[in-house]
C-alpha positions as CSV (number, residue, x, y, z in Angstrom):
1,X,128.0,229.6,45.2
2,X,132.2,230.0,45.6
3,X,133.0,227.5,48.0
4,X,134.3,229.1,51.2
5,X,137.9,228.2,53.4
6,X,139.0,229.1,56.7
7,X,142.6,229.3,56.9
8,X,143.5,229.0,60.8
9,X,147.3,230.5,62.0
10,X,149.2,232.3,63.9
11,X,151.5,233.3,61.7
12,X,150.4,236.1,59.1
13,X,152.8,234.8,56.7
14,X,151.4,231.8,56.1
15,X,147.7,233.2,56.3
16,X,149.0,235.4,53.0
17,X,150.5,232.4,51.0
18,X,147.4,230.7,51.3
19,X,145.4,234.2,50.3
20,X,147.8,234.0,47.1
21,X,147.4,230.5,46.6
22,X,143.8,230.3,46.6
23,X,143.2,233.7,44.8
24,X,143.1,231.9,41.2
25,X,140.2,230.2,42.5
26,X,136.7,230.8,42.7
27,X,136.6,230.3,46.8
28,X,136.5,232.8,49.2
29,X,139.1,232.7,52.1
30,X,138.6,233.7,55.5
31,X,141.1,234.3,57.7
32,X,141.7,233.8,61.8
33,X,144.9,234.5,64.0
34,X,143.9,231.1,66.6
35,X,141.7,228.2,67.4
36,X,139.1,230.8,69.3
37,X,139.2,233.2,66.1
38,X,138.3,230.5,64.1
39,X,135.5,228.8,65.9
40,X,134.1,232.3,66.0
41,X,134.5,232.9,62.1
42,X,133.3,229.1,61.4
43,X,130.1,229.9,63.4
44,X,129.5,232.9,61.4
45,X,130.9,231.9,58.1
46,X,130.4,228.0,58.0
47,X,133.2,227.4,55.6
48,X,133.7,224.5,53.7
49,X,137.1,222.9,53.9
50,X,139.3,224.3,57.1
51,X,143.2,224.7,57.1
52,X,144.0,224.2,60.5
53,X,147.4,225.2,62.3
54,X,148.3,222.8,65.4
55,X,150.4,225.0,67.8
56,X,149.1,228.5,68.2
57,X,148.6,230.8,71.0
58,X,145.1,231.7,73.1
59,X,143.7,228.2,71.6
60,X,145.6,226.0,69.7
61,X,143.8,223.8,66.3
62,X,143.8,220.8,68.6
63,X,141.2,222.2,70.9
64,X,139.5,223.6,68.2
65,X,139.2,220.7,66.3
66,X,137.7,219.0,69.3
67,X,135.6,221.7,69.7
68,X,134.2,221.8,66.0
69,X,133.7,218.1,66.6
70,X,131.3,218.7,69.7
71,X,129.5,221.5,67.6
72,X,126.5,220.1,65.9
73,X,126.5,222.4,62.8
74,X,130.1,222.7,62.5
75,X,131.4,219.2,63.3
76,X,130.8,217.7,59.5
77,X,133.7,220.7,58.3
78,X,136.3,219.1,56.9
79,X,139.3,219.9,58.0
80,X,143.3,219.8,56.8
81,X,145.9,220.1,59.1
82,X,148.7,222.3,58.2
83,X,151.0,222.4,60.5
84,X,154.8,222.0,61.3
85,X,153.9,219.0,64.3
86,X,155.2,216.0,62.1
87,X,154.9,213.6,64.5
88,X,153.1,210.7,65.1
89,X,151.2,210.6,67.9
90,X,150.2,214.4,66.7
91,X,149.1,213.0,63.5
92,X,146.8,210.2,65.0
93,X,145.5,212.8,67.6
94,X,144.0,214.8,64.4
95,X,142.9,211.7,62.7
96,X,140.9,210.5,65.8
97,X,139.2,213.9,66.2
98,X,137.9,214.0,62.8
99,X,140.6,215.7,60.4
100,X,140.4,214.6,57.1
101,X,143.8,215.4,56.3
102,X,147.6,216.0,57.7
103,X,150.4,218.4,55.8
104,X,153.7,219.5,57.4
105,X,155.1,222.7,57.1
106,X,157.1,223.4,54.2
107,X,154.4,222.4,52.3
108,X,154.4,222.2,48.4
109,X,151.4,224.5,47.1
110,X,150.4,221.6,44.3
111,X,149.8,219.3,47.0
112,X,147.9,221.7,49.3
113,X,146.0,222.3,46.1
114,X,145.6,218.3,45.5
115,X,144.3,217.6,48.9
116,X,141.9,220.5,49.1
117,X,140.4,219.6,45.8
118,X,139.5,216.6,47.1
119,X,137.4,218.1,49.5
120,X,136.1,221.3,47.2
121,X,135.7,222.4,44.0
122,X,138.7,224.5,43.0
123,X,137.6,226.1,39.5
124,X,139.7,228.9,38.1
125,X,138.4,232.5,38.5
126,X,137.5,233.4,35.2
127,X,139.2,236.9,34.0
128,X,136.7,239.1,32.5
């Protein structure tokens, strides 16, 4: 079975460069506008790695990753921040509730593609 991503963000541009960046992949992507979109689609899908933006509107990734962490089926997920908040105490905030990892916003697709891979298997689509 395709391993499956949730890519959390406001912004519909970035939700596309991650569609396109992912597409060579066997994974499916799933896609939500804010953190209360995306708890909903991770109840329903139960993805396996999550790319989570920090400042968004209705609920931002911080409350959702607080809230995946009080979820008993959801709160092993891991979970990447991607995310223009470079700072700090933003960073540690993530950390403490359970993010595995932290990217800024540029970001470089190979290292996107690094990090996730850590977390699941990223095997080329095979063209037949």
């Amino acid at each position: 079975m395709s391993p499956k991503i949730l890519s959390v963000d406001d912004s519909k541009t970035v939700r596309r460069l991650l569609a396109r960046l992912f597409e060579p992949f066997n994974c499916s992507l799933f896609e939500a506008a804010n953190g209360e979109e995306g708890l909903a689609v991770a109840a329903r899908e139960k993805p396996d790695l999550i790319l989570l933006d920090y400042n968004m509107p209705v609920m931002d990734g911080i409350t959702m990753l607080r809230r995946l962490h009080e979820d008993v089926e959801l709160r092993r997920t891991p979970v990447i921040m991607l995310t223009a908040e470079a700072g700090a105490k933003n960073i540690a905030t993530a950390a403490r509730l359970g993010a595995r990892d932290y990217i800024t916003k540029p970001f470089q697709d190979e290292l996107l593609l690094a990090k996730a891979a850590r977390v699941i298997p990223l095997v080329p689509r095979l063209n037949l």
